[in-house]
C-alpha positions, 0 to 999 in steps of 0.5 A, spaced: 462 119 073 461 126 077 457 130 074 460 138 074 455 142 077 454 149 073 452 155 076 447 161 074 451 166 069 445 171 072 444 173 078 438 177 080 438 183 084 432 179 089 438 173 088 443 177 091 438 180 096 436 174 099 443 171 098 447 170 105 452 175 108 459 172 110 461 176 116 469 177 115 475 179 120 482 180 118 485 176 122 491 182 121 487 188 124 480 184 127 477 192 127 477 190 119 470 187 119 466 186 112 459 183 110 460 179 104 456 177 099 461 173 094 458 174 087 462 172 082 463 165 087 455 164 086 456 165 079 463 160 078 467 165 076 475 162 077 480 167 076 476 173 078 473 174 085 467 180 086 464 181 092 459 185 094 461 188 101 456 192 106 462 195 112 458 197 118 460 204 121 467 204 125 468 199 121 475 198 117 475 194 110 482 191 111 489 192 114 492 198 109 496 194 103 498 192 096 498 187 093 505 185 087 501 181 083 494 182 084 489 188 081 484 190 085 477 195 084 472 198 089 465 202 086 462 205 091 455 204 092 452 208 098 454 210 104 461 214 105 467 212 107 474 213 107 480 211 103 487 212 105 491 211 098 499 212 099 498 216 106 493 220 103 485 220 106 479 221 101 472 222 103 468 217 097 461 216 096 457 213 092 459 213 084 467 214 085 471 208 083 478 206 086 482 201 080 489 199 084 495 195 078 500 190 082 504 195 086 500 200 087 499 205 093 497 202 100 490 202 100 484 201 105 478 203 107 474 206 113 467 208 115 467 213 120 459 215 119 453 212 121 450 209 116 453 202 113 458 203 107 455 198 100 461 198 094 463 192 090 470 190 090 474 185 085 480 183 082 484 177 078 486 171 082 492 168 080 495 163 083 501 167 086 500 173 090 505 177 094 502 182 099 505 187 103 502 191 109 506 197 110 504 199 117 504 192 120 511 191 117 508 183 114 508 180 108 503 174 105 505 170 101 499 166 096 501 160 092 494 156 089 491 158 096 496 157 101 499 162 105 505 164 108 507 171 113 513 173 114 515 179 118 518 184 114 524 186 119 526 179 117 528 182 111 534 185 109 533 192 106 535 189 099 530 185 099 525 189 101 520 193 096 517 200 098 
C-alpha cells in the first residue's frame, strides 16, 4: 500500500527563503511575469492556494480579470505598485490589502517602479471557475483543472456578464 506523504504544516521563513521561485508567464498577456513560491502547495493545503510572489519592475501581475466563482486577496509586503480595480488606478505598498468576492471588479496589478514588488496573494479553488478578461474580450472555463477559452464576441449579449 502507498504510503501518503504528509507535508510540513510549518513553513519557516529560511524554508520559505530557500525554497525555489517559479517563473510564471501568462500566456493571456506574456508582459504578466511573476516570481512564485507556492506556499500553501509546500504545506498540502487543497482548496486554498497561497502564494508567495515577487514582480520584478515593469512587470504586470496578470492579465485584468474576475473571477465568478472564485475569491481572491493580495497583502502587500514590500515595494510599490499599481492596482487597476474596475477601471481605477491605486498606487499600493506595503500593509494595503485588496479581498476580490466572486464577481468582483476586474483587477490586476503593476510595478511600474525600480525595485521588485513582494506580496502574498490566495484564494479558494473550486473545482468549477468561470473567469472573465474584459479587456482582451476571453473567458476561462476551469473544470477540476481543465481549462477551456472562449472568445467573448462569440456570445450573445444575453449571455454575456459585465
Amino acid at each position: 500500500m502507498a504510503r501518503k506523504i504528509r507535508k510540513p504544516a510549518l513553513l519557516t521563513g529560511a524554508r520559505i527563503r530557500r525554497m525555489k521561485e517559479e517563473k510564471f508567464v501568462h500566456f493571456l498577456n506574456p508582459g504578466a511575469i511573476r516570481y512564485t513560491r507556492s506556499l500553501g502547495d509546500a504545506c498540502g493545503l487543497q482548496t486554498i492556494g497561497v502564494h508567495l510572489i515577487r514582480l520584478k519592475p515593469g512587470d504586470d501581475s496578470t492579465e485584468y480579470h474576475f473571477h465568478h466563482q472564485d475569491e481572491e486577496w493580495v497583502y502587500i509586503l514590500s515595494g510599490r505598485g499599481v492596482a487597476e480595480i474596475g477601471g481605477k488606478r491605486y498606487v499600493i505598498g506595503p500593509g494595503d490589502f485588496m479581498g476580490f468576492v466572486a464577481g468582483s471588479k476586474p483587477h490586476a496589478m503593476r510595478n511600474p517602479y525600480e525595485a521588485d514588488l513582494l506580496y502574498l496573494v490566495g484564494g479558494n479553488r473550486w473545482p468549477m471557475d468561470v473567469c472573465d478578461y474584459p479587456k482582451i474580450k476571453k473567458r476561462r472555463y476551469r473544470m477540476n483543472g481543465e481549462n477551456t477559452y472562449l472568445d467573448l464576441s462569440l456570445l450573445t449579449p444575453a449571455k454575456r456578464s459585465r
